[in-house]
KELUM-918687 format. One record per residue (C-alpha): residue number from 0; x, y, z. Coordinates in pm, whole numbers, plus 50000, padded with zeros to 5 digits. Layout:
# KELUM-918687
NUM,X,Y,Z
...
END
This chain:
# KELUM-918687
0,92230,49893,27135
1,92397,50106,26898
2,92748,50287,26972
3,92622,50617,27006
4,92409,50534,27319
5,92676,50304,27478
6,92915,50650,27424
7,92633,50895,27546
8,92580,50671,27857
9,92961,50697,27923
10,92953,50999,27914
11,92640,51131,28083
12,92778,50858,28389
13,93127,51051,28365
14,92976,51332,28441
15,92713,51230,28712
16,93006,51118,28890
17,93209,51416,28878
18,92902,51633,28936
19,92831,51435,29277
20,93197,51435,29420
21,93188,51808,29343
22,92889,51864,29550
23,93028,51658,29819
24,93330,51929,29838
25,93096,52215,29798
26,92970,52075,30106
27,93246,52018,30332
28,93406,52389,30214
29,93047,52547,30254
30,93010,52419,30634
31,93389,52449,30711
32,93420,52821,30592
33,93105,52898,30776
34,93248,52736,31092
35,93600,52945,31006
36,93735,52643,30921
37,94002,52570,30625
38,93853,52346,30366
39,94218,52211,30215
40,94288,52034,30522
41,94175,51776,30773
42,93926,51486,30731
43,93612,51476,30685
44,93400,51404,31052
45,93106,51301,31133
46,92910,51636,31282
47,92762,51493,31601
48,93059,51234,31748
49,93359,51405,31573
50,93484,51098,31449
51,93660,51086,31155
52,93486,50927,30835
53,93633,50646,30661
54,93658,50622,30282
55,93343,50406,30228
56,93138,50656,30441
57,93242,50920,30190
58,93108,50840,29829
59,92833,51064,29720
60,92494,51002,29763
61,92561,50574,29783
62,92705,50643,30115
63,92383,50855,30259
64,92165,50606,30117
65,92315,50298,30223
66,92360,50451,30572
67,92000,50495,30601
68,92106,50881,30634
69,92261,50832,30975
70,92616,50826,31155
71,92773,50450,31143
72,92869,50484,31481
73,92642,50704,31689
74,92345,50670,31471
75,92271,51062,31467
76,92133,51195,31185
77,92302,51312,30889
78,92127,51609,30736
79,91965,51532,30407
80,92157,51846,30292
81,92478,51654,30145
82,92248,51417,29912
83,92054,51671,29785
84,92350,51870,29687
85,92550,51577,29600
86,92224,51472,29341
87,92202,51779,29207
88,92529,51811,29130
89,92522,51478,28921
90,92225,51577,28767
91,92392,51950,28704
92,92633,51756,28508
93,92455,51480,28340
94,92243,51764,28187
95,92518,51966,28063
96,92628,51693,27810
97,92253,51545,27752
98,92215,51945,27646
99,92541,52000,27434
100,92672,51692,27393
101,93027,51635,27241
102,93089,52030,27177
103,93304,52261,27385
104,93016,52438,27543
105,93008,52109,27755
106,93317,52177,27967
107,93204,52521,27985
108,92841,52474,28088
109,92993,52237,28347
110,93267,52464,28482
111,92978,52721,28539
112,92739,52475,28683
113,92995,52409,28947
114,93011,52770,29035
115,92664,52805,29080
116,92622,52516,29309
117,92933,52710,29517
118,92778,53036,29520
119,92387,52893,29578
120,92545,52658,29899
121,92771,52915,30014
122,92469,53199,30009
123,92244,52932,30170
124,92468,52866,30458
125,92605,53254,30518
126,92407,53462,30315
127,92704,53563,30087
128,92796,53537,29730
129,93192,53525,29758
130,93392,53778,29493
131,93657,53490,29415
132,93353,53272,29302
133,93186,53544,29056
134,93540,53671,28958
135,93585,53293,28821
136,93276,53348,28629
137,93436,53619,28406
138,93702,53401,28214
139,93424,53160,28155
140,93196,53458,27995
141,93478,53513,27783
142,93506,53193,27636
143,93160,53218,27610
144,93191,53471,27340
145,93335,53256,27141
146,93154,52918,27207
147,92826,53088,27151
148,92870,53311,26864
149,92490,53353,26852
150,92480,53542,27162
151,92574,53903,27011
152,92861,54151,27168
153,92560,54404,27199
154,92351,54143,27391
155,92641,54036,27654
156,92694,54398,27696
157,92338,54484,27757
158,92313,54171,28024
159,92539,54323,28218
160,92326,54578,28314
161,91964,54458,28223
162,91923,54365,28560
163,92202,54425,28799
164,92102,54814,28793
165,91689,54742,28858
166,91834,54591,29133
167,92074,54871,29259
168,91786,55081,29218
169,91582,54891,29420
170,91850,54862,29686
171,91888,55234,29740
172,91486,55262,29726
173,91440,54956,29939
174,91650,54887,30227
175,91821,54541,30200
176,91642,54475,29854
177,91940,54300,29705
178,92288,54257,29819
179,92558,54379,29683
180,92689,54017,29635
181,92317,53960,29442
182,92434,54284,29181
183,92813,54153,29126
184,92659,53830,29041
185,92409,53916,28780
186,92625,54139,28582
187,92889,53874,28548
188,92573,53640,28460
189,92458,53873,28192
190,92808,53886,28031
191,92760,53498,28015
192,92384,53496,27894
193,92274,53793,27698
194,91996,54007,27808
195,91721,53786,27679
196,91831,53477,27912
197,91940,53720,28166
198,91579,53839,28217
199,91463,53487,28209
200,91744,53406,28494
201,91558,53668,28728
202,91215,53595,28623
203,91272,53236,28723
204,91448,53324,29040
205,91190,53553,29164
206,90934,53256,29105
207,91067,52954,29289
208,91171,53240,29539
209,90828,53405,29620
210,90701,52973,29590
211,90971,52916,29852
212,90897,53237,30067
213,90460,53187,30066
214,90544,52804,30128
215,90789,52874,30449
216,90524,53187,30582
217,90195,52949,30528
218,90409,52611,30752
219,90447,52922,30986
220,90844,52852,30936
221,90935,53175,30840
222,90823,53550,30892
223,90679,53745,30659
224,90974,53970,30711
225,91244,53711,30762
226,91531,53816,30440
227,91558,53437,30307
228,91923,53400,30052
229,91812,53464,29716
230,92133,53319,29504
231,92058,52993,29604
232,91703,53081,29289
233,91949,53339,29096
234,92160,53047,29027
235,91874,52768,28966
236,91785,53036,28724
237,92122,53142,28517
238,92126,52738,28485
239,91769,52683,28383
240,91824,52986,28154
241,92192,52850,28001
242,92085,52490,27907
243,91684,52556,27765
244,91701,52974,27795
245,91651,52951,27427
246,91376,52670,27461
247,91176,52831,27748
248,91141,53194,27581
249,91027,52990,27245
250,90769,52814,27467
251,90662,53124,27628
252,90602,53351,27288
253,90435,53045,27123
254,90181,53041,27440
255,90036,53402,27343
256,90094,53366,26981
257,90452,53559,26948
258,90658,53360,26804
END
């Protein structure tokens, strides 16, 4: 076992850890602002008995798990929601060092991956992309600039609008298209991507989002005019697209002979 993989696993586990407690909060803020609840105050409770949650009842995904997924005391169940967000998160973060590794993209691929698990949870539970969250994405499309010299001025620039105006376009065509939360978000996203990974972004959200939609119409769990959150697969995609962007489109133009 050479030094490089006992550093590596340090830090991937670093990471995994922080990723997971910052799902947890992303959690408790998501349900408590939905509820009109501050998210800076108060302890945690459990949602069916209202008792308050000891420390040990609190640590990302171990203390689902180890609960069986239920309440300690009144044995209702806890909704599989917080360790799926919780795992992602941890795997969010593992990725963005397994991806970068020891360079200064790291802290900045986290910083946005934390964002995006905000704005998906957020969208998922009120159907609303928050302006303070894609506001904080600007500074970090500005360091961006210089962390990823490769991604040209022109190209940012171009993001910006590559797809936020289709989809202001389709808005005014198409009543309730997009939001405007949806536009907002994507422009920002293009700043941080470039057009090229921008496109990919919304190519891969529209995917897992018409999968998602046919799956939830065929279980006869949605209707087929039922408007489902769509950052929740915009921000699956700016991530898919801001670790392996470059990888995927390489992929994709070697398939038909492009590249």
């Amino acid at each position: 076992m050479n030094d490089l993989f006992i550093i590596n696993t340090y830090f991937i586990t670093i990471l995994a850890i922080l990723g997971a407690c910052a799902g947890s909060f992303i959690n408790v803020a998501a349900l408590r602002r939905s509820e009109g609840l501050s998210f800076i105050s108060g302890r945690s409770r459990c949602p069916a008995c209202q008792r308050k949650l000891r420390w040990f009842e609190l640590i990302p995904v171990f203390s689902w798990l180890a609960l069986l997924g239920r309440c300690r005391t009144c044995k209702a169940k806890v909704s599989p929601r917080y360790v799926l967000v919780e795992a992602f998160g941890a795997a969010a973060a593992a990725l963005c060092f397994v991806r970068y590794r020891l360079t200064w993209m790291t802290p900045l691929a986290l910083a946005v991956a934390i964002i995006l698990l905000a704005i998906a949870i957020i969208d998922l539970t009120s159907k609303e992309i928050p302006n303070g969250l894609v506001i904080a994405l600007i500074p970090l499309a500005v360091c961006a600039i210089w962390a990823q010299p490769e991604v040209t001025l022109m190209s940012r620039g171009i993001g910006v609008f590559a797809i936020s105006v289709p989809m202001l376009i389709l808005a005014l065509i198409i009543n309730n298209a997009f939001g405007v939360g949806d536009m907002k978000f994507m422009a920002v996203c293009g700043a941080l991507l470039g057009w090229q990974n921008t496109l990919l972004a919304f190519f891969i959200a529209v995917i897992t989002a018409g999968c998602l939609s046919i799956t939830l119409i065929l279980r006869k769990k949605a209707k087929r005019n039922e408007k489902l959150a769509f950052g929740p697969h915009l921000c699956l995609g700016v991530m898919a697209a801001a670790l392996y962007g470059g990888n995927i489109i390489s992929w994709y133009l070697r398939l038909y002979g492009l590249y």
